[in-house]
C-alpha positions in Angstrom: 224.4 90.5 43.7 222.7 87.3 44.7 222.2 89.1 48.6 222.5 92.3 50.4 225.9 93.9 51.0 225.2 94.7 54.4 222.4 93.7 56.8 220.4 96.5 58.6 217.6 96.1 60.3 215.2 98.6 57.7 217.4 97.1 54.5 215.2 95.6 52.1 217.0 93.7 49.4 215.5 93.1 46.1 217.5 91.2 43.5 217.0 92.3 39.8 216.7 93.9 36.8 216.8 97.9 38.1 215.2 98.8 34.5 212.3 96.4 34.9 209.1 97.8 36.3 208.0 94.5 37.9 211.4 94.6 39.8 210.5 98.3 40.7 207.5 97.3 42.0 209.2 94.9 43.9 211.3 97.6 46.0 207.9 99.2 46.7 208.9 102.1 44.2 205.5 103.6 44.5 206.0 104.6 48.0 209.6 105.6 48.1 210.5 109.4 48.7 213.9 109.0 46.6 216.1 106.6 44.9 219.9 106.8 45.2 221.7 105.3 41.5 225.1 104.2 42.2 227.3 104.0 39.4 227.5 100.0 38.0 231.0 98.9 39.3 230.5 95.3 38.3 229.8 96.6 34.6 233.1 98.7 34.8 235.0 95.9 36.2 234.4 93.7 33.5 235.5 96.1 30.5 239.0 96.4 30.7 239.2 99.9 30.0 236.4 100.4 32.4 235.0 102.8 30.0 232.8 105.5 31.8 230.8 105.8 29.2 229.3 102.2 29.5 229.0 102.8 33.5 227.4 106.3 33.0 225.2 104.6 30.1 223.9 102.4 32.5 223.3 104.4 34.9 221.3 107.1 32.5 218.9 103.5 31.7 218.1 103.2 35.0 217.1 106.8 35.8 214.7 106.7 32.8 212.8 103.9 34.3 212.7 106.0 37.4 210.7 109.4 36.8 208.0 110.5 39.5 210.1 110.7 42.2 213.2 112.6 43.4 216.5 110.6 41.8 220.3 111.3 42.6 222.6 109.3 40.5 226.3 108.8 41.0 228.0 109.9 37.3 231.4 108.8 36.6 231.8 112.1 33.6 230.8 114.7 34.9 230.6 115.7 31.0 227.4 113.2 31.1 225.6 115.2 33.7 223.7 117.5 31.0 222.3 113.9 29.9 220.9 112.8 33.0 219.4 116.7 33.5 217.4 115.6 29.9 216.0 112.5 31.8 215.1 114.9 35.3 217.5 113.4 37.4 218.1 115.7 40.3 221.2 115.5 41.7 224.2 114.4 40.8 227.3 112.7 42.7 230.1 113.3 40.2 232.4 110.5 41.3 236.3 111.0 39.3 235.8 115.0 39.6 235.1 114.9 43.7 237.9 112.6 44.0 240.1 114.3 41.8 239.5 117.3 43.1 240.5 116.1 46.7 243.7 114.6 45.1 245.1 117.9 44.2 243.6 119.6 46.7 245.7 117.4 49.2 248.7 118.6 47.9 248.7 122.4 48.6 246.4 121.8 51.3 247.8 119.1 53.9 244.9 117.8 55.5 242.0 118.9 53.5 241.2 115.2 52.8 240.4 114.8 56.3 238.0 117.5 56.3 236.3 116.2 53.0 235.9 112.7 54.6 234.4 114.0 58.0 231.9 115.9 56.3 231.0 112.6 54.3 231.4 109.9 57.3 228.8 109.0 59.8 232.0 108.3 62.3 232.3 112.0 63.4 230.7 113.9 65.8 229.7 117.0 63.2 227.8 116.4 59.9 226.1 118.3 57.7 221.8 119.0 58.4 219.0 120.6 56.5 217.9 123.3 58.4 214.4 125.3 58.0 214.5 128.9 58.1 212.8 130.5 60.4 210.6 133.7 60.8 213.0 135.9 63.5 215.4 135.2 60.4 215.5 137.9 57.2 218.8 138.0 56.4 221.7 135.3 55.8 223.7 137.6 59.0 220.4 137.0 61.0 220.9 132.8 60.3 224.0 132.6 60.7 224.8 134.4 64.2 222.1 132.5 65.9 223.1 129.2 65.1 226.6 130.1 65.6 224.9 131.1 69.0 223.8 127.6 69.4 226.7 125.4 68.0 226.1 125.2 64.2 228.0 127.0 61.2 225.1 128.1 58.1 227.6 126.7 55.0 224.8 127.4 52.2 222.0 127.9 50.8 221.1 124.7 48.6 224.7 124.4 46.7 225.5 128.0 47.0 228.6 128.4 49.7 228.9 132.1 49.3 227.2 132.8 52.0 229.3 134.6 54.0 229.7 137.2 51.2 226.3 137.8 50.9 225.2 137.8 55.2 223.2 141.5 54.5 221.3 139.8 51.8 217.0 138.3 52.8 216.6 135.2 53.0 214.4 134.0 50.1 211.3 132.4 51.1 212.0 129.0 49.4 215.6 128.9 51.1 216.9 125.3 51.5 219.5 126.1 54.2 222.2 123.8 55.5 224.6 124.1 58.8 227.1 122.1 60.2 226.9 120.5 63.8 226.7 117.6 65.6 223.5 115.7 66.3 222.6 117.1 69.7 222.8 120.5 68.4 220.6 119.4 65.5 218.3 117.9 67.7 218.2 121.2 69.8 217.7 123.2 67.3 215.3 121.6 65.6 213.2 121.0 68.7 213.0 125.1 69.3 212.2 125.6 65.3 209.0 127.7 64.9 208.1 127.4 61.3 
């Protein structure tokens, strides 16, 4: 793109080649914490059969020119994940099978599109937060009744959702724990966190 697609005031736009180490040195790659790798829609627009494989391929080149730091790609086939696990990618954002998903999902369930989208937006009030554990805390029942307590719903532990099948279970020391709220609560909640 010859300029940014939106203006912010911490938006630094760098034009160029995203496989080129003098253009990731540009972006100040050295410093970042992360890098986010959205799938090439320019590339897919100009195939006609907008191929996923030539979007995902593109994609994977770029994440092997990115490897010391944390990297979460956007993968059009989801089949292609297992590729992008060979290069360390971390996380993955699995584009057709997320929407797909809340396509059928919309038919039995009326509505559950606009759950999916709230948890996603920045427009609504509740979003989902990290959330540290904390000592007073040894089981998942422990977690979840006081921040239900104090606003917040625990929803899982890294990208396990089970866990309100498994409240009598300890929390594991390296628990990455997520709740939904809205940012007062957050703030709250964070501010009385004794780690």
């Amino acid at each position: 793109m010859e300029k940014a697609p939106m203006m912010e005031e911490r938006l630094f736009y760098v034009r160029g080649d995203a496989t080129d180490e003098e253009t990731l040195l540009r972006a100040n790659l050295p410093r970042a914490k992360g890098v986010i790798i959205f799938a090439d829609q320019i590339t897919q627009d100009n195939y006609a059969t907008k191929d996923p494989l030539l979007v995902d391929g593109m994609t994977l080149l770029v994440a092997t020119a990115i490897t010391s730091i944390h990297v979460t790609a956007e993968v059009i086939n989801q089949k292609h994940i297992r590729l992008f696990e060979r290069v360390k990618a971390d996380e993955f954002i699995p584009t057709q099978e997320m929407i797909s998903h809340a396509a059928v999902r919309s038919l039995f369930t009326h509505g559950v599109t606009h759950m999916y989208s709230e948890l996603i937006s920045t427009k609504y009030e509740e979003t989902m937060y990290e959330i540290p554990k904390q000592d007073e805390w040894r089981t998942y029942r422990d977690a979840f009744i006081d921040l239900l307590n104090k606003g917040a719903t625990l929803v899982a532990d890294r990208g396990d959702l089970n866990i309100n099948q498994k409240l009598d279970e300890r929390i594991p020391d390296d628990a990455q724990l997520f709740d939904i709220c809205d940012e007062e609560t957050i703030t709250q909640i964070n501010s009385n966190t004794h780690i």
